[in-house]
N, C-alpha and C positions, 0 to 999 in steps of 0.2 A: 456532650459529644462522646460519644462512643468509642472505647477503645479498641483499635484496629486488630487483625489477629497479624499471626506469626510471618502470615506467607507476605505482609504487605509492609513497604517501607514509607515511614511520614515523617515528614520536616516541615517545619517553620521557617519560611527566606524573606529575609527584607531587605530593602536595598541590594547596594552590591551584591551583598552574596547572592539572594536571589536570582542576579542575574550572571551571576557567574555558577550557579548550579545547574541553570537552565542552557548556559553556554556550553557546558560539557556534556548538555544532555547527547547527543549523536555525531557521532563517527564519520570521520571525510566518505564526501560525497553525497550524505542524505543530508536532510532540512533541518533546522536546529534555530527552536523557539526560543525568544530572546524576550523578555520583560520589559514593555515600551511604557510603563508607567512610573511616578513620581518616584523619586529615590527614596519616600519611606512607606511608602506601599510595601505591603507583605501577602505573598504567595505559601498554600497550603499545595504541596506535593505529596501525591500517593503511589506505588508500585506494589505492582503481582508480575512475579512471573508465570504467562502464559503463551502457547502456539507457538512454542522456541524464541522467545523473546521475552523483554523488559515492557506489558505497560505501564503508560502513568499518566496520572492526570495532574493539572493545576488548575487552582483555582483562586480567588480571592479572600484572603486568611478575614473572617468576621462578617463578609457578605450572609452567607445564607447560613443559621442554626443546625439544618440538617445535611450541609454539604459533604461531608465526612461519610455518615449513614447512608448516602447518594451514590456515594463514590464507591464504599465498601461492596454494597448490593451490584454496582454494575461492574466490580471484580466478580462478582461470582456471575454475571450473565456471561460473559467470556468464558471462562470454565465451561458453562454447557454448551456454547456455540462450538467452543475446541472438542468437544467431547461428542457434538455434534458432525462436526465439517473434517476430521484430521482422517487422513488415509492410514497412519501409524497404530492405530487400531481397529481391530476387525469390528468393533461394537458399534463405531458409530454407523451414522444416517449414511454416511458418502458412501463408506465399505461395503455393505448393506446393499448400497447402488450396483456397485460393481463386481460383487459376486453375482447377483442375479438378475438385471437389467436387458441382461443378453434373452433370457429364458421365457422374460416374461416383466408386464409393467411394473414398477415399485413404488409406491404409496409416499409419500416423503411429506412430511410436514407444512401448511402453508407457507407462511415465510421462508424457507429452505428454498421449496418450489420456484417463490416471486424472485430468489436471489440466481437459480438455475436459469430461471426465463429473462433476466436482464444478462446474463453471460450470453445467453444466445444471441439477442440484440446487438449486444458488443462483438461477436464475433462477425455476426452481419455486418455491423456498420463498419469494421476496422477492414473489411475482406478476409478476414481469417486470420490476423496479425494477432489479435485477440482469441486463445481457445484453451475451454479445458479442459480436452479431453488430451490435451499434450503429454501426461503421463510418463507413456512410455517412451515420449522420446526421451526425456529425463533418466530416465531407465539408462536407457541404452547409454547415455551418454556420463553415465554413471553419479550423477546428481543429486538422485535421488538420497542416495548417502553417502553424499559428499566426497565422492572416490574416483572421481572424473578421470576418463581413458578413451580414449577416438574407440566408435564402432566400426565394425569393418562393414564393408557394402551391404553384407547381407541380411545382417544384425539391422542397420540401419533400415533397410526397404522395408526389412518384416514389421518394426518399430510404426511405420509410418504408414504403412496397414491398416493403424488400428488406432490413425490418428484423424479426426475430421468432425467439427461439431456440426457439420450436416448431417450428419447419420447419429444425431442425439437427438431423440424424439420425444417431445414434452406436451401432453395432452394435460392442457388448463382446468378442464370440463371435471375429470379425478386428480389435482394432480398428482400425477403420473409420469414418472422416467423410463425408458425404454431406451436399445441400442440397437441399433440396426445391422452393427458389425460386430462379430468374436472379438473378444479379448479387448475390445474399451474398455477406455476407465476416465473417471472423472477426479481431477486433485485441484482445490479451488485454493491454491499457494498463492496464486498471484492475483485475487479478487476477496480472500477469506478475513484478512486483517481488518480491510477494508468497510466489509459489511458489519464485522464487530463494532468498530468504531460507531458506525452510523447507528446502530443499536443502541450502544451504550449513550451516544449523545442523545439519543430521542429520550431512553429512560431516563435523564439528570434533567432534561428539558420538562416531562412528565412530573417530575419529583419538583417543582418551581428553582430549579437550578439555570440560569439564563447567560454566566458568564464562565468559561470551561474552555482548557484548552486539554485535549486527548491525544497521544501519540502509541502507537504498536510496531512494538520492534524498529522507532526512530526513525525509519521515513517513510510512516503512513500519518496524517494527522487530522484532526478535525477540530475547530474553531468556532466557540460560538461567543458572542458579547464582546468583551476587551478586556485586558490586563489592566486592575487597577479600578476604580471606582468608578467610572462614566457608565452611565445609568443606561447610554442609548446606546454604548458598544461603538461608539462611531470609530472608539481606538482601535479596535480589533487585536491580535495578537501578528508580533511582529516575528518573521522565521529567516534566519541567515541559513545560504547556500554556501557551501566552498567550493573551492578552486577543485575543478577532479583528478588533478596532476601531483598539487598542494596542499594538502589536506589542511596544513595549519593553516593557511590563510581563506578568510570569510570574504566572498566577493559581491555577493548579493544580498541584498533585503525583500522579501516578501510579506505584505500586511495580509494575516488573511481575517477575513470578515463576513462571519457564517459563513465560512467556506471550509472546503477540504484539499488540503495539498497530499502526495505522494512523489516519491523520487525511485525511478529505477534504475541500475550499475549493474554493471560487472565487474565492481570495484575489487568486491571479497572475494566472492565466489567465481573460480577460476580454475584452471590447472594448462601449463604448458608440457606441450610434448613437440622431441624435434625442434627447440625451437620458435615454435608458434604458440602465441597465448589463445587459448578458446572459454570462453565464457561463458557464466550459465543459465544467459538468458537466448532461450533459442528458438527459432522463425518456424512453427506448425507449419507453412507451407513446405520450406525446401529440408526443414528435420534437421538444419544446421545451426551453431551460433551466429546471432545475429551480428553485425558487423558496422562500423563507421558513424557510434556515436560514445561518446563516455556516459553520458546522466541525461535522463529526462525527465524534469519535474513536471506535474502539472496539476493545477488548479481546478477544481471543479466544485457540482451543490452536492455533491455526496461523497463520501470519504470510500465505496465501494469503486465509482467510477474513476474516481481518482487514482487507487490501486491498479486497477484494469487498464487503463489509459494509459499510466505512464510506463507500462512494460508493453503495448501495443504500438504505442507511437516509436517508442526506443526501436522496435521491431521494423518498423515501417522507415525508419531514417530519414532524416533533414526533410527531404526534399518531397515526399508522400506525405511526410511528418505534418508540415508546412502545407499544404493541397488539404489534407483533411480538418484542421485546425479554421480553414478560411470557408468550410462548409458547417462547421460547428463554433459559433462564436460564443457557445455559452461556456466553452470548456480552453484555460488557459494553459501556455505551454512556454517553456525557460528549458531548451538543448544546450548543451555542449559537446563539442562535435570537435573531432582531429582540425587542425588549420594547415594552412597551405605549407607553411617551417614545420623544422623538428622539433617535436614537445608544445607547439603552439595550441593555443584552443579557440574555438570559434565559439561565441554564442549568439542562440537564435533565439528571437520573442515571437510568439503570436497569442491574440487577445486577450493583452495583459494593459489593466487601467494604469496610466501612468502613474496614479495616486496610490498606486498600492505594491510596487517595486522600484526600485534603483539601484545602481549598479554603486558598489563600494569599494569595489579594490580593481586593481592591472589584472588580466588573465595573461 
């Protein structure tokens, strides 16, 4: 087994601890993987920090010889994806997009490409709830580093301009990006973790690595196999939701099983003015924060959709939320949403197997 480098943290968890390492792995209000196998089963944990976050994988401690070597190598495929997808540097592929996509079409990698041509999908299928060329509303609403201030109308109009993943035009035949309006830009913040995940699982999948649980920045995740020795995964990997009011207390259980879960808030990222809290996840249509939900998880086969999803349904609210969820049964969804009291929370399920959620604590 190969010795990990500097940038990466590894431990050994068995039992309890295990399950109390993996208990603290994330923060009220995202998903937080919990150890659903035998009390002396042992779990191998790894972390890199990458993309402004903690990832990390676990896996089963003695299952596979080269799982380590697995893990390490798909740290460093994150690194180029980041190095690839991040707007904070003028080098990569995105930058690259958005300095001169306006001018003239831009060449961009195939997989990059196939991950731009399913945002546009999602942005079709959600009505625009889903987009990323949202940028500069972020901008405007000073987000982008994290210095959140209301725009004034005209800041905001011009903002919104230059917002519309209709006018992002993607020719398959080269791929090729293209903007049909000045001053676009594309920042894959809320679909980018996502597709690293599903990368990095296909390479551990690739590498005969078949039981793996991956998380990015703690409430993106992807699941394959089970915690613990069962050969056929039937355990899967078990993720507690909290209370979004509560943080300390865990309310839900989620098994996921070859699946990919995601949670979107406005838990952290915030800023009140006047008064008014505004949050910074915000609605491409009207260029405002989005309003009248706390969290929305959801369940889906790809840990990119998952990311996209559950900041598009959050967008779209309960009740849209719920109308699209019942046209798409392959994609699960767990709201909580303000209730009718003060401080009360509502939550709402759609096409979630019974056998692989329950409810665990009072909201």
């Amino acid at each position: 087994m190969s010795t990990p480098r500097r940038s990466n943290r590894r431990q050994f968890l068995k039992g309890e601890a295990a399950r109390q390492a993996i208990d603290d792995l994330v923060p009220a209000g995202d998903a937080e993987p919990r150890e659903a196998a035998a009390p002396e089963a042992y779990l191998l944990q790894l972390g890199r920090r990458a993309m402004a976050c903690q990832f990390e994988v676990f896996f089963n401690a003695g299952q596979y010889p080269n799982a380590s070597d697995a893990a390490l190598t798909a740290f460093d495929l994150v690194d180029r994806l980041e190095e690839q997808m991040t707007v904070y540097r003028d080098t990569s592929d995105i930058s690259r997009i958005n300095r001169f996509a306006f001018d003239r079409p831009v060449q961009v990698e195939p997989l990059l490409f196939q991950l731009l041509s399913r945002a546009g999908e999602l942005h079709h299928a959600t009505t625009g709830a889903f987009d990323i060329t949202s940028g500069p509303l972020s901008k405007a609403w000073g987000f982008f580093r994290r210095s959140g201030a209301v725009p004034g109308d005209a800041d905001l109009a011009e903002a919104r301009e230059r917002v519309g993943g209709e006018h992002l035009q993607l020719h398959p035949e080269t791929s090729t990006v293209r903007f049909l309006k000045p001053g676009m830009e594309i920042n894959l913040g809320a679909i980018g973790k996502g597709y690293a995940l599903d990368r990095v699982a296909e390479q551990m999948v690739s590498a005969g690595i078949g039981h793996f649980l991956w998380h990015g920045g703690q409430s993106s995740l992807v699941a394959r196999g089970a915690c613990g020795q069962a050969a056929d995964g039937s355990g899967g990997w078990v993720v507690d939701l909290r209370h979004p009011l509560r943080p300390e207390r865990s309310v839900v259980e989620i098994r996921l099983r070859d699946r990919a879960l995601a949670t979107s808030g406005a838990g952290t990222q915030f800023f009140r003015h006047e008064g008014r809290r505004y949050g910074h996840i915000l609605d491409p249509r009207s260029g405002r924060p989005a309003e009248g939900v706390y969290s929305a998880t959801v369940v889906a086969p790809t840990a990119a959709d998952a990311d996209a999803l559950s900041t598009a349904l959050y967008v779209l609210g309960p009740e849209a939320a719920g109308d699209w969820c019942r046209q798409h049964p392959e994609v699960g969804l767990l709201m909580f949403a303000p209730g009718r009291g003060r401080q009360s929370v509502e939550m709402l399920t759609h096409n979630l197997d019974a056998a692989d959620w329950r409810q665990t604590g009072a909201l």
